[in-house]
C-alpha positions in Angstrom: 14.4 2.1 -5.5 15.3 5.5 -5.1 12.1 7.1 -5.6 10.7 4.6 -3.0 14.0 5.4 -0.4 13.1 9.4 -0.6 9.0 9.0 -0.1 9.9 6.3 2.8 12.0 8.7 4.7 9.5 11.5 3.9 6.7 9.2 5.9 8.9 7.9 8.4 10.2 11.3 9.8 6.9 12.6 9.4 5.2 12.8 13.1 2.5 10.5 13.5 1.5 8.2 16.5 4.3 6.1 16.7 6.6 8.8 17.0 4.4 10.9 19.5 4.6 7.0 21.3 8.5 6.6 21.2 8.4 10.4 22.6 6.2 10.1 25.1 7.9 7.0 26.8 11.4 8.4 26.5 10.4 10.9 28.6 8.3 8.6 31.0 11.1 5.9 31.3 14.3 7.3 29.7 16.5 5.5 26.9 15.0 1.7 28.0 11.4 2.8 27.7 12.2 4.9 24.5 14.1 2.2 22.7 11.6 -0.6 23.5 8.7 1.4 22.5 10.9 1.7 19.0 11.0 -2.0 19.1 7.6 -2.7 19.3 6.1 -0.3 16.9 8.6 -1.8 14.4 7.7 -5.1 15.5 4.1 -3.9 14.5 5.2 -2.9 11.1 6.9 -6.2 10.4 3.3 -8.0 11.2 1.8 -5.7 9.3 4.1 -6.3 6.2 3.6 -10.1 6.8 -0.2 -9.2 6.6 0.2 -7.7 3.5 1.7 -10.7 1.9 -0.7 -13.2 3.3 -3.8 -10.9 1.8 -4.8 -10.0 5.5 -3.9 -6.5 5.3 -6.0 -5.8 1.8 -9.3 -6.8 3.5 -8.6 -4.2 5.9 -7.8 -1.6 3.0 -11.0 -2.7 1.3 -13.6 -3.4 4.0 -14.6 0.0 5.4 -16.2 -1.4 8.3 -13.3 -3.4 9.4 -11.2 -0.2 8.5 -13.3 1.6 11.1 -12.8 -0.8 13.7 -9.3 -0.8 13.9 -9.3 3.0 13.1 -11.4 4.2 16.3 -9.8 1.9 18.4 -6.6 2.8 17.8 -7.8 6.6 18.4 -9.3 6.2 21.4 -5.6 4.2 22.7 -3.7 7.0 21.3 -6.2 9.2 23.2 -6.3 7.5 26.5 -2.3 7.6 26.3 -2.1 11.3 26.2 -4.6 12.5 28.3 -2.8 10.1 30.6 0.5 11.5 29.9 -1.1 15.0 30.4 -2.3 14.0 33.9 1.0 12.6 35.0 2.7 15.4 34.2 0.7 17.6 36.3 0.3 15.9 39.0 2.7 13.2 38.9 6.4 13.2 40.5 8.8 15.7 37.9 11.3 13.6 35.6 14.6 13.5 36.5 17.5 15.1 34.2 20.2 13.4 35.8 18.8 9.6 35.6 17.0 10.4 32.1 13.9 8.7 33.5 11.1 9.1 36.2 11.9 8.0 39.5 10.5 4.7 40.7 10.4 2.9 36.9 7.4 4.7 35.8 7.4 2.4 32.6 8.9 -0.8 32.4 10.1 -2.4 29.3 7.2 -4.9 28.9 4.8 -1.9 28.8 6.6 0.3 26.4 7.3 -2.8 24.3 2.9 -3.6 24.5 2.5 0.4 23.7 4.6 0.6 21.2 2.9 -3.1 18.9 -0.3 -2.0 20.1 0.2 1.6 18.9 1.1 0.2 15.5 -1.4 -2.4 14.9 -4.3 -0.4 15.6 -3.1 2.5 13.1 -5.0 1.6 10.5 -2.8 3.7 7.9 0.1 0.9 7.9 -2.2 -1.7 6.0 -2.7 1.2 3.6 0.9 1.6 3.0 1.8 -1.9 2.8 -1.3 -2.3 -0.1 -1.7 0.5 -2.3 1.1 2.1 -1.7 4.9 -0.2 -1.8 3.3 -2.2 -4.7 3.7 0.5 -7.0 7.4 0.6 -6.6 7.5 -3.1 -7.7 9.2 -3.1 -11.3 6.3 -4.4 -13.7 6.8 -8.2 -14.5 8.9 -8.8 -11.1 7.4 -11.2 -8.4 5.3 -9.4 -6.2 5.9 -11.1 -2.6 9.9 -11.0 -2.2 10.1 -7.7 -3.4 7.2 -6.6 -1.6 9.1 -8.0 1.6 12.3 -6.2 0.3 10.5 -2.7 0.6 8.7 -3.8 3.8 12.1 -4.7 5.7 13.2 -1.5 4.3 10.9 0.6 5.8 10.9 -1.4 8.7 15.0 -0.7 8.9 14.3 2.9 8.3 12.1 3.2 10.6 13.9 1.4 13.5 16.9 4.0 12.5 15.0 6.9 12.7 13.2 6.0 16.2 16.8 5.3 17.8 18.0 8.4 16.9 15.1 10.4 18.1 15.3 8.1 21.6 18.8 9.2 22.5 18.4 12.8 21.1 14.9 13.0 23.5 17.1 11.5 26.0 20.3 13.7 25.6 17.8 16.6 25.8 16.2 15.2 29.1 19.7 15.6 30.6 20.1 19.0 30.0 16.6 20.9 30.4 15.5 20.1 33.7 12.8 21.1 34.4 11.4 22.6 31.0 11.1 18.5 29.8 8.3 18.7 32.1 6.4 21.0 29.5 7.7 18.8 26.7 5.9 15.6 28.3 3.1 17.7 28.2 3.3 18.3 24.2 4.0 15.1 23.8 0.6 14.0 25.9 -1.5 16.9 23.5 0.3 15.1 20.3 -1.2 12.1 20.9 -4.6 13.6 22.0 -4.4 15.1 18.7 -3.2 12.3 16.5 -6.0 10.5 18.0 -8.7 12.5 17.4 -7.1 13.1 13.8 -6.7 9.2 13.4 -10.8 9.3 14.5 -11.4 11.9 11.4 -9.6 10.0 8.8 -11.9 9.0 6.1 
């Protein structure tokens, strides 16, 4: 268990799309946006760890074809997200530090909550996790489904965790930098056009 604790938090503070996701709509819609965007990615991992159980996940793992599917869809949505991020920023109206969100409601809950599941099903590197890689923390003789859903509500709990707290630190930040968050919207738009394009590349 501890060996499996330490990796998980390796992975989970590790930036990847969902993080560049709960980022990016922090700093579109403040703390609401941010923490429903948390929500739904974890939402995705939960179906993801149910997928694992029911055997759906493993096809994906095995079938390359179906692998690739998922894989360049979810690149070119990661894509799309940031190049969109990237225009808003230039062109769009600035974010405000004292409200912690764009003016208007530039992202309602319902969307960052659809991001944010979308965003996780369609990275293709969850179904990997859930099958080749929590398995082989399962002690040798022990029933593989509960303690395969053990590990997967862990990481899911983890993960949750760790979103929140980068949601209110983004959004604590936002407060206090003005304008210069308008540069950090941008970063976080180029982080997903790269995680994309690296989510493309992935073998």
């Amino acid at each position: 268990m501890w060996a499996f604790l330490a990796l998980d938090v390796a992975l989970i503070v590790m930036p990847g799309p969902d993080f560049a996701l709960v980022s990016r709509n922090t700093l579109r819609g403040g703390r609401r946006a941010g923490m429903g965007t948390a929500v739904g990615a974890n939402a995705g991992l939960v179906i993801w760890g149910l997928a694992a159980v029911t055997g759906l996940a493993a096809l994906l793992s095995a079938s390359a074809t179906v692998y690739s599917v998922v894989k360049y869809a979810g690149a070119a949505y990661l894509v799309a997200l940031g190049l969109h991020t990237l225009w808003h920023s230039m062109t769009g109206t600035p974010l405000s530090p004292s409200s912690g969100s764009a003016p208007g409601g530039a992202l309602s809950m319902a969307s960052a909550l659809r991001q944010g599941l979308l965003g996780s099903l369609l990275n293709p590197k969850s179904a990997v996790l859930y099958t080749a890689l929590l398995p082989q923390f399962i002690p040798d003789g022990a029933p593989l489904l509960p303690n395969l859903l053990v590990l997967a509500a862990i990481n899911t709990a983890l993960a949750l965790t760790w979103f929140c707290l980068c949601v209110f630190a983004l959004d604590w930040l936002q407060r206090r930098l003005g304008a210069a968050m308008q540069w950090i919207e941008r970063a976080s738009g180029v982080l997903l056009v790269a995680l994309g394009m690296r989510v493309a590349a992935t073998k």
